[in-house]
MIRO-42235 format. One record per residue (C-alpha): residue number from 1; x, y, z. Coordinates in steps of 0.2 Angstrom, whole numbers, plus 5000, padded with zeros to 4 digits. Each point is the difference from the previous one (the first is absolute). Layout:
BEGIN
@resi NUM, xx X, yy Y, zz Z
...
***
This chain:
BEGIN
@resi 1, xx 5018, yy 4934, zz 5250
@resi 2, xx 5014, yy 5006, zz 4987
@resi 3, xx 4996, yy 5010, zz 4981
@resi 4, xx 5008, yy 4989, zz 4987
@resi 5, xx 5001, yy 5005, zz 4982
@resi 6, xx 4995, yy 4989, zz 4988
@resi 7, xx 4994, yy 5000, zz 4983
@resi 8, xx 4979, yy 5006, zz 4995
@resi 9, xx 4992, yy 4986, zz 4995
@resi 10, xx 4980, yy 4996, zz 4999
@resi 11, xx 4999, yy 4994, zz 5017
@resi 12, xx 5004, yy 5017, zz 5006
@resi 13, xx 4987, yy 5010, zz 4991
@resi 14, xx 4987, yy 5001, zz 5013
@resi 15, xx 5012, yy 5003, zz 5013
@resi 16, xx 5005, yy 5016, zz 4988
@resi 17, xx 4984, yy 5005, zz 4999
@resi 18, xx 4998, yy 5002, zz 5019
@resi 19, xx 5018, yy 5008, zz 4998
@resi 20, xx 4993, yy 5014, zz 4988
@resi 21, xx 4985, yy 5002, zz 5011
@resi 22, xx 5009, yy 5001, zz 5018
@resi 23, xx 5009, yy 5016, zz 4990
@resi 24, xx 4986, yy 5008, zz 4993
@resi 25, xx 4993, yy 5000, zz 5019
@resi 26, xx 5013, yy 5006, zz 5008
@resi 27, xx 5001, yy 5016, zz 4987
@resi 28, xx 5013, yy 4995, zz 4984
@resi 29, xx 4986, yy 4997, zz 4986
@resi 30, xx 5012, yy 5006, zz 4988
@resi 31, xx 5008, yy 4982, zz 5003
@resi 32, xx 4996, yy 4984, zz 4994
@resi 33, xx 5011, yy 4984, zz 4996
@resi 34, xx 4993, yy 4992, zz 4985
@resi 35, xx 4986, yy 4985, zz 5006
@resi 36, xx 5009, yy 4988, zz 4986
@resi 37, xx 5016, yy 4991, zz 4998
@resi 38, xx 5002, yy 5001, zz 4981
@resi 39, xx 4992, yy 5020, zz 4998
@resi 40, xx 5006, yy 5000, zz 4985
@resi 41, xx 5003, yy 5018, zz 4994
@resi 42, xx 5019, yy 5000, zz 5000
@resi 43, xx 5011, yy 4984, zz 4993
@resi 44, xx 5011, yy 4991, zz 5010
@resi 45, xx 4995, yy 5002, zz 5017
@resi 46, xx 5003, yy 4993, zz 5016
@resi 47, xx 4989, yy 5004, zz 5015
@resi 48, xx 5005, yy 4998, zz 5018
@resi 49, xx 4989, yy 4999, zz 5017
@resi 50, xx 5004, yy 5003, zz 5016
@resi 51, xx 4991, yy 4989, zz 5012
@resi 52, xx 4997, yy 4997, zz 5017
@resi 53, xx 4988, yy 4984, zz 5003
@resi 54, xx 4986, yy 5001, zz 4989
@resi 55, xx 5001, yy 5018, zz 4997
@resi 56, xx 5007, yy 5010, zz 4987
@resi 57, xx 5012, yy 5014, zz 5010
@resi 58, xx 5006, yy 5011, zz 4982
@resi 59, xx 5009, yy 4994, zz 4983
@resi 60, xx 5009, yy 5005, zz 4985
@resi 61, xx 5004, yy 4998, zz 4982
@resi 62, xx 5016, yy 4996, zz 4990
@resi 63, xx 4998, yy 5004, zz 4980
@resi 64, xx 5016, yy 4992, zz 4994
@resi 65, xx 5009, yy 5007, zz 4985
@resi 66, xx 5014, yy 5000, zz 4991
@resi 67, xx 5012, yy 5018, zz 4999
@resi 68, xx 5014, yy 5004, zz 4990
@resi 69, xx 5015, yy 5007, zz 5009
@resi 70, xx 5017, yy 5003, zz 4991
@resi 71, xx 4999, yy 4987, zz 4987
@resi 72, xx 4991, yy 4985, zz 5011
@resi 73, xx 4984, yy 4993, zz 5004
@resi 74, xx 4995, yy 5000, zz 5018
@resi 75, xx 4985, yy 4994, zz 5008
@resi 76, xx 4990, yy 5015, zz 5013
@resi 77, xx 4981, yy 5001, zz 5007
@resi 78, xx 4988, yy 5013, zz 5005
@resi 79, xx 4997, yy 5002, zz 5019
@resi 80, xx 4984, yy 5003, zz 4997
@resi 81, xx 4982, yy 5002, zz 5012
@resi 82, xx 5011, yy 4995, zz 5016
@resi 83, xx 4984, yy 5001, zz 5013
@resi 84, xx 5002, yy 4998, zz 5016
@resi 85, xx 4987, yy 5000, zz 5016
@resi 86, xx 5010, yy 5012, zz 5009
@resi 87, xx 4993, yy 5014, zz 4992
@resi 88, xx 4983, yy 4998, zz 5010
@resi 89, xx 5006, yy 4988, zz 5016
@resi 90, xx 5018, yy 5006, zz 5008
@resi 91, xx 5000, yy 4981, zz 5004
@resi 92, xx 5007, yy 4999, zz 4984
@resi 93, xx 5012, yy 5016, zz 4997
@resi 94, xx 5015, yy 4989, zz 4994
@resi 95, xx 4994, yy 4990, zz 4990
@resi 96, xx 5003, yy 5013, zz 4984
@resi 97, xx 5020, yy 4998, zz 5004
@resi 98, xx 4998, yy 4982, zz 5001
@resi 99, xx 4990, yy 5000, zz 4983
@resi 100, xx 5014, yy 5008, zz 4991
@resi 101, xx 5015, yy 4988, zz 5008
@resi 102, xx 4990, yy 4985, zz 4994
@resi 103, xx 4998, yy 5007, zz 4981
@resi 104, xx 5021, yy 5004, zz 5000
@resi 105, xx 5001, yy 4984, zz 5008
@resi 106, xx 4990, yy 4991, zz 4985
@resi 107, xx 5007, yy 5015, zz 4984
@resi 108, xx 5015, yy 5013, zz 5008
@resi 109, xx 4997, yy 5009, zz 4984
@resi 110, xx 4985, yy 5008, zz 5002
@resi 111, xx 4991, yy 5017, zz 4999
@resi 112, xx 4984, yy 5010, zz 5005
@resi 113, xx 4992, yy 5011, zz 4989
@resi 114, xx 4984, yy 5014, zz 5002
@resi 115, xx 4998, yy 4999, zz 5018
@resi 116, xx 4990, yy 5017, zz 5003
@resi 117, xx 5014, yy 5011, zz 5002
@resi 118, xx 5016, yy 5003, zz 5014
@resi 119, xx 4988, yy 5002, zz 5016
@resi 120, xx 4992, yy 4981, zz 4998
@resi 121, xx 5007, yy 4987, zz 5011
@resi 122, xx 5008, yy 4988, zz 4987
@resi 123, xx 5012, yy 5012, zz 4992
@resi 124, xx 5005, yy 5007, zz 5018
@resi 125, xx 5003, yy 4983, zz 5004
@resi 126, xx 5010, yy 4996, zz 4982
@resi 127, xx 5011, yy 5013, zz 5006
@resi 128, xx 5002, yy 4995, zz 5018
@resi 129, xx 5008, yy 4983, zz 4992
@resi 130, xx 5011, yy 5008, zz 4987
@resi 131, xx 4990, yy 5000, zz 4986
@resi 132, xx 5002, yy 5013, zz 4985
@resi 133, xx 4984, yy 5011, zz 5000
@resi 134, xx 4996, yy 5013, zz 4987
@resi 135, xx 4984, yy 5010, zz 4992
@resi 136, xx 4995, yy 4993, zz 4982
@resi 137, xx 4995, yy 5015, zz 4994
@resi 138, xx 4984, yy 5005, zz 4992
@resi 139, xx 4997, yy 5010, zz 4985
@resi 140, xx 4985, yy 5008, zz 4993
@resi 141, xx 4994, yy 5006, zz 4984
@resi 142, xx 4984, yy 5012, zz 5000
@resi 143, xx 4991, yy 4995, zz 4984
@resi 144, xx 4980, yy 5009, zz 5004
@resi 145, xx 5003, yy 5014, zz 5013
@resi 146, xx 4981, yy 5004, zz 5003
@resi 147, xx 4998, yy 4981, zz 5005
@resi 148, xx 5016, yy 4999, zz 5007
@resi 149, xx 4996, yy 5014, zz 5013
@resi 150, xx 4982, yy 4994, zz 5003
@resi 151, xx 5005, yy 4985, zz 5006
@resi 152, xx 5017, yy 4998, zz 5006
@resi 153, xx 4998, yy 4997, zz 5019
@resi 154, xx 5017, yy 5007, zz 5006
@resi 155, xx 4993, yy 5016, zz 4995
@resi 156, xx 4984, yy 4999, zz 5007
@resi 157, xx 5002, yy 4995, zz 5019
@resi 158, xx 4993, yy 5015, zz 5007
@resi 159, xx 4983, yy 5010, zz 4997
@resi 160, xx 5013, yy 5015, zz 4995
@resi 161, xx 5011, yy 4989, zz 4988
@resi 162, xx 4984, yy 4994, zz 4992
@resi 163, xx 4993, yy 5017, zz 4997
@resi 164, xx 5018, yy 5006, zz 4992
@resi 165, xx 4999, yy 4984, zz 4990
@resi 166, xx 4985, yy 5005, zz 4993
@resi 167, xx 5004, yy 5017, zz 4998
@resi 168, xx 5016, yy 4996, zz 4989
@resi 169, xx 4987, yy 4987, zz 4990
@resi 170, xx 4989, yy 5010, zz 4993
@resi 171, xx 5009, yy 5016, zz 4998
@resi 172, xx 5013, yy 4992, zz 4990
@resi 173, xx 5012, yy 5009, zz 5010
@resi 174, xx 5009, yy 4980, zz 5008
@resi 175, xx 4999, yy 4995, zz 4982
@resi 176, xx 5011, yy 5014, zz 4996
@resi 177, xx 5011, yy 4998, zz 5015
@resi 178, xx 5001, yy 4983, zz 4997
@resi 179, xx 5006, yy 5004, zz 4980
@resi 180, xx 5012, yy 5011, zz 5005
@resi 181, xx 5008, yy 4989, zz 5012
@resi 182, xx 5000, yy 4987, zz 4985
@resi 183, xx 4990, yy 4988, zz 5008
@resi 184, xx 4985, yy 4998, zz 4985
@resi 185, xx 5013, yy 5001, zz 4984
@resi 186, xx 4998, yy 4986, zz 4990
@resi 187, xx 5013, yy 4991, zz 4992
@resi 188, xx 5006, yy 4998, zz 4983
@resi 189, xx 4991, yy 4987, zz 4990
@resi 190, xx 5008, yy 4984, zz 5002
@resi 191, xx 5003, yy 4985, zz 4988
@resi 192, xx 4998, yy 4983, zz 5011
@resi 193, xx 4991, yy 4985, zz 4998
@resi 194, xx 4987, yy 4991, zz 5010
@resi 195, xx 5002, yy 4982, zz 4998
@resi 196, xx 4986, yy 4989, zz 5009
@resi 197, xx 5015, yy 4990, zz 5007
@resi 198, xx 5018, yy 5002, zz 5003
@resi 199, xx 5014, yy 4987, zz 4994
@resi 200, xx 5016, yy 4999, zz 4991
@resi 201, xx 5004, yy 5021, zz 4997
@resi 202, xx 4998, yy 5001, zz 5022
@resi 203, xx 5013, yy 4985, zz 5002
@resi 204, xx 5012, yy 5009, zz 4989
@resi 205, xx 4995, yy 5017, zz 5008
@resi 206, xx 5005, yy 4989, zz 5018
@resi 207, xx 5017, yy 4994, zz 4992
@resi 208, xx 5005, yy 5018, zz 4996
@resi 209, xx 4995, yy 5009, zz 5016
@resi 210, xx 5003, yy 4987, zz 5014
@resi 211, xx 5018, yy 5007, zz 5003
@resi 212, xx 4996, yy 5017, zz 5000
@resi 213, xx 4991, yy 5000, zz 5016
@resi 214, xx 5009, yy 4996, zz 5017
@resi 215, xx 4983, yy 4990, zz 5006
@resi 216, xx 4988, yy 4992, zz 4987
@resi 217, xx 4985, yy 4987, zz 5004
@resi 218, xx 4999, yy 4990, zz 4984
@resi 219, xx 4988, yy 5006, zz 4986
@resi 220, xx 5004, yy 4987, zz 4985
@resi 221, xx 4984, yy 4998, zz 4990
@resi 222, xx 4995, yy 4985, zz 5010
@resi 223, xx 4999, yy 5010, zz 5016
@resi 224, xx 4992, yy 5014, zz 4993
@resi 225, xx 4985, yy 4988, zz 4996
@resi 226, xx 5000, yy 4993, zz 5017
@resi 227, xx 4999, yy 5018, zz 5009
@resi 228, xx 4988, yy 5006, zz 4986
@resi 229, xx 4991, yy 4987, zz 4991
@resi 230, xx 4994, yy 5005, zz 4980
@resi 231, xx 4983, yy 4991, zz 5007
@resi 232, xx 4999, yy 5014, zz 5013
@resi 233, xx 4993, yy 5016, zz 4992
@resi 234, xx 5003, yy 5014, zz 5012
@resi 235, xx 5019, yy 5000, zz 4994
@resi 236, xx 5003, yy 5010, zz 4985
@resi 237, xx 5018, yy 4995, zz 4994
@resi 238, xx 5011, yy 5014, zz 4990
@resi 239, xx 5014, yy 4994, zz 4988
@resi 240, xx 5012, yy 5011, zz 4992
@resi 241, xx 5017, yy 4999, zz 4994
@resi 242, xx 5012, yy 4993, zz 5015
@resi 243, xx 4987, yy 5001, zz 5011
@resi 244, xx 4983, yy 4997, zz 5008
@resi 245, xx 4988, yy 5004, zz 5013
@resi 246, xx 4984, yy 4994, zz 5009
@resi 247, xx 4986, yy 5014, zz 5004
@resi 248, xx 4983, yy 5000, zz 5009
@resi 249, xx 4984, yy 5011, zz 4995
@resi 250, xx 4990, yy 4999, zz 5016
@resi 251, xx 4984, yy 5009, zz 5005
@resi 252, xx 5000, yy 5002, zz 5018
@resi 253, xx 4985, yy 5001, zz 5009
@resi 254, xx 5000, yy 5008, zz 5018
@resi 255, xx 5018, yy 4997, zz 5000
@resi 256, xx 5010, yy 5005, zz 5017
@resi 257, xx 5013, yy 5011, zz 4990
@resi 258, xx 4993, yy 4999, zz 4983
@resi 259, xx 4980, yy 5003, zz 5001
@resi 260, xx 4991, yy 4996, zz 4984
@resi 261, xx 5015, yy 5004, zz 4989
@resi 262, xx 5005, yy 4991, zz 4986
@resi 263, xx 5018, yy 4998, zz 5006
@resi 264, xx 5013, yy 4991, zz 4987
@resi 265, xx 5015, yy 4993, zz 5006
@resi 266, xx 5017, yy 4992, zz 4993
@resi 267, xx 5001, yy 4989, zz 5009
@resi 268, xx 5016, yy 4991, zz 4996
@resi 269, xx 5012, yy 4999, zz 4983
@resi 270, xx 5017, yy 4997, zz 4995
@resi 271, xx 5014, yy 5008, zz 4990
@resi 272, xx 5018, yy 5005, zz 5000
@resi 273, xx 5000, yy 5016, zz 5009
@resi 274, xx 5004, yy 5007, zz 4982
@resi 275, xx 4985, yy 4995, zz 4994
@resi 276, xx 4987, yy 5005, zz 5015
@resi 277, xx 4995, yy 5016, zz 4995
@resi 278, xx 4992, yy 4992, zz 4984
@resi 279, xx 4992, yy 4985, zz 5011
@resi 280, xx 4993, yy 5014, zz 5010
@resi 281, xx 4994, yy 5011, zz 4988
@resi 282, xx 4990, yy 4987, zz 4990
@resi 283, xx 4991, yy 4994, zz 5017
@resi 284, xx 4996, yy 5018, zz 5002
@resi 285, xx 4994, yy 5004, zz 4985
@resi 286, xx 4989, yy 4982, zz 4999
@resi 287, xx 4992, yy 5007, zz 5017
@resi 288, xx 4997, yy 5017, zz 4993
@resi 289, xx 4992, yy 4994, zz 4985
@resi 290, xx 4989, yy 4987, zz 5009
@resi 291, xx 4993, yy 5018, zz 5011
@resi 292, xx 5005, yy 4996, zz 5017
@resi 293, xx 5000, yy 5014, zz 5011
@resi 294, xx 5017, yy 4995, zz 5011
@resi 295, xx 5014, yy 4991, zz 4997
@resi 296, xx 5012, yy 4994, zz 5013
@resi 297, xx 5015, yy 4989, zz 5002
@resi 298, xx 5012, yy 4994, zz 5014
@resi 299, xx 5018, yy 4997, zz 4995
@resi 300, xx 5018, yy 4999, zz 5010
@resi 301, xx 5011, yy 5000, zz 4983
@resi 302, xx 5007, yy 5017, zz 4997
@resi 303, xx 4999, yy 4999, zz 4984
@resi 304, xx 4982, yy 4997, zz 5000
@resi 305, xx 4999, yy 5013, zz 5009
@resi 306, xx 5005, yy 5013, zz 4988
@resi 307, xx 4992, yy 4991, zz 4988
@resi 308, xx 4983, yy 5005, zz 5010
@resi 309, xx 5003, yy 5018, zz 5005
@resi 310, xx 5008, yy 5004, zz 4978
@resi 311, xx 4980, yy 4994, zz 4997
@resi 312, xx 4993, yy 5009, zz 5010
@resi 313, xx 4997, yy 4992, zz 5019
@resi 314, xx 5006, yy 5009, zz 5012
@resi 315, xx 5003, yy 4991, zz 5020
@resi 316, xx 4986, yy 4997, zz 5013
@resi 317, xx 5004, yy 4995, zz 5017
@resi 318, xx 5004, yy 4978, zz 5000
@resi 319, xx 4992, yy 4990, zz 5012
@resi 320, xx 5008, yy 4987, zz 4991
@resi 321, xx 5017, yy 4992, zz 5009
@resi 322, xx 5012, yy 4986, zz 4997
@resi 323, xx 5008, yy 4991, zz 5011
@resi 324, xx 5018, yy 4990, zz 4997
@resi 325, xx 5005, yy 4987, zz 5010
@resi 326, xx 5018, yy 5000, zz 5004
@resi 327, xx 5003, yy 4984, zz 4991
@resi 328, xx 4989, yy 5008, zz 4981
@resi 329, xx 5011, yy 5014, zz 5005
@resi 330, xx 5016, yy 4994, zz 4999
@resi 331, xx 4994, yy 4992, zz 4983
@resi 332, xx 5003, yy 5016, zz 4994
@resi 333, xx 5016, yy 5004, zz 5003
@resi 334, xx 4995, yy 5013, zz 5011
@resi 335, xx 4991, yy 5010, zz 4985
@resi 336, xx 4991, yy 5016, zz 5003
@resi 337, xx 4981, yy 4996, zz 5003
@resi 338, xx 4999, yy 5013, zz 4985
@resi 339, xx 5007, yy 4988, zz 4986
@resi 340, xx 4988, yy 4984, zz 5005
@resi 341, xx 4985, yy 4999, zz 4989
@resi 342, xx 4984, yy 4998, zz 5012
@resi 343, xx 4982, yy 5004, zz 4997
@resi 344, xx 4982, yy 4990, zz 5005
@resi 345, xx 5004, yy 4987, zz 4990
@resi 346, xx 5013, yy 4994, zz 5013
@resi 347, xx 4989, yy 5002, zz 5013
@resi 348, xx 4980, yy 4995, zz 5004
@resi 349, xx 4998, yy 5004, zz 4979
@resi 350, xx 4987, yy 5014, zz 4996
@resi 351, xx 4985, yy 4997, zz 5012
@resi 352, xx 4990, yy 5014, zz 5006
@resi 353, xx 5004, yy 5007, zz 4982
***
């Protein structure tokens, strides 16, 4: 009997749920479709299953949205969760090529994002087809040393990197080191507001910064809500003139990267390049205030970039990628990956932060 692709709905669910637990058998815990049709976390999705009989062989998620390239409005999607039983039964091993056919099939336009860095299957498979694939960098801002170097885990894989760790802790000597590298001086105060919702200043911030990028996903008021809903208080919204910015204060707790930090992160904003570095100095200077210990932020645009690094962030290693179909590409007008504006909000949003 064949796989055929068709759309998630209820009377799939238990046959998902066996899906998630044939993987977590076979060794890839880290993976789990979700055991709904309607999750609910994103707006605008469209999930997919692939099934053979009654059982559920993989999946995956379109998030539809609109982008602005060169002075139009076009529809894209996120390729997003593709799962695919071949990853614990080689029964199965094409069935991630035949995934991706059937979303370009259903949306050419479409891209990946995150993906857990170059060596994962999904982007070396993107690549294989002719997609465009690049790092999203990340940037970090050190804001508490002593925490920061007691519980940062990329420093602290070994019995030895522990013990320096520690060393550099409480002898003050990493909180120097960190200092003079610029990675714990605070920035200017910073005049912004914190308005409980955004609404008519963001659609005119969209009007005059949607041509200024080569690649834009919509952020007019109303889809700023949908993505991070004023009911929702985890998101801390930053407003200054031209500009504005989502941010996080998260405490982490036994946190794979993180630890028990308190990590903030900007998560997503908008600007004419102009106008970033005063965007990105408010939501630095919000974070620094509240007393986080971290602050980190992923962002393709140049000038975000420089926005980031003139506060104070300096550049981390990115497992964070992106992936252009040839079709979202050519969009562009064959712009350099550089002058699209792309950060977690065009991807799975801000989970795990």
């Amino acid at each position: 009997m064949g796989v055929e692709i068709v759309r998630y709905t209820e009377e799939w669910t238990a046959a998902v749920r066996e899906f998630n637990l044939r993987l977590r058998a076979g060794g890839a815990a880290e993976f789990a479709f979700p055991e709904s049709s309607a999750p609910g976390w994103m707006p605008r999705m469209e999930l997919f299953v692939a099934v053979e009989g009654e059982a559920v062989r993989g999946g995956y998620i379109l998030r539809r949205q609109q982008f602005w390239f060169a002075g139009e409005v076009r529809e894209a999607a996120h390729y997003r969760l593709p799962m695919s039983e071949g990853v614990v039964n080689r029964a199965y091993a094409a069935l991630g090529l035949r995934l991706v056919r059937d979303a370009v099939k259903r949306e050419p336009r479409l891209y990946s994002l995150g993906m857990g860095g170059r060596e994962r299957p999904l982007p070396r498979m993107l690549e294989r087809l002719g997609w465009q694939v690049c790092d999203v960098p990340f940037y970090f801002k050190v804001a508490h040393p002593y925490r920061f170097l007691r519980q940062i885990r990329v420093l602290r894989t070994s019995f030895a990197r522990r013990l320096l760790s520690d060393l550099a802790a409480f002898s003050g000597a990493g909180w120097l080191g960190l200092r003079m590298a610029g990675l714990t001086r605070r920035v200017p105060e910073s005049k912004y507001e914190a308005p409980a919702a955004f609404g008519a200043p963001e659609d005119g911030v969209w009007e005059h910064s949607r041509d200024t990028y080569a690649m834009l996903a919509g952020r007019d008021a109303a889809t700023i809500e949908e993505l991070y809903p004023a009911c929702d208080e985890r998101f801390l919204r930053v407003r200054v003139g031209g500009g504005w910015a989502v941010a996080l204060d998260t405490a982490m707790h036994g946190h794979k990267q993180f630890g028990d930090l308190r990590v903030g992160t900007i998560v997503d904003g908008l600007a004419p390049p102009h106008g970033v570095a005063s965007v990105i100095r408010a939501a630095t200077h919000m974070l620094e205030r509240r007393g986080v210990d971290l602050i980190v932020s992923n962002q393709l645009h140049a000038a975000w970039g420089d926005a980031l690094r003139a506060a104070g962030f300096r550049q981390g290693a990115s497992n964070f990628l992106l992936a252009v179909s040839p079709a979202l590409a050519a969009s562009t007008g064959g712009a350099d990956a550089g002058e699209f504006h792309v950060n977690r909000g065009d991807g799975a949003g801000p989970i795990h932060l």
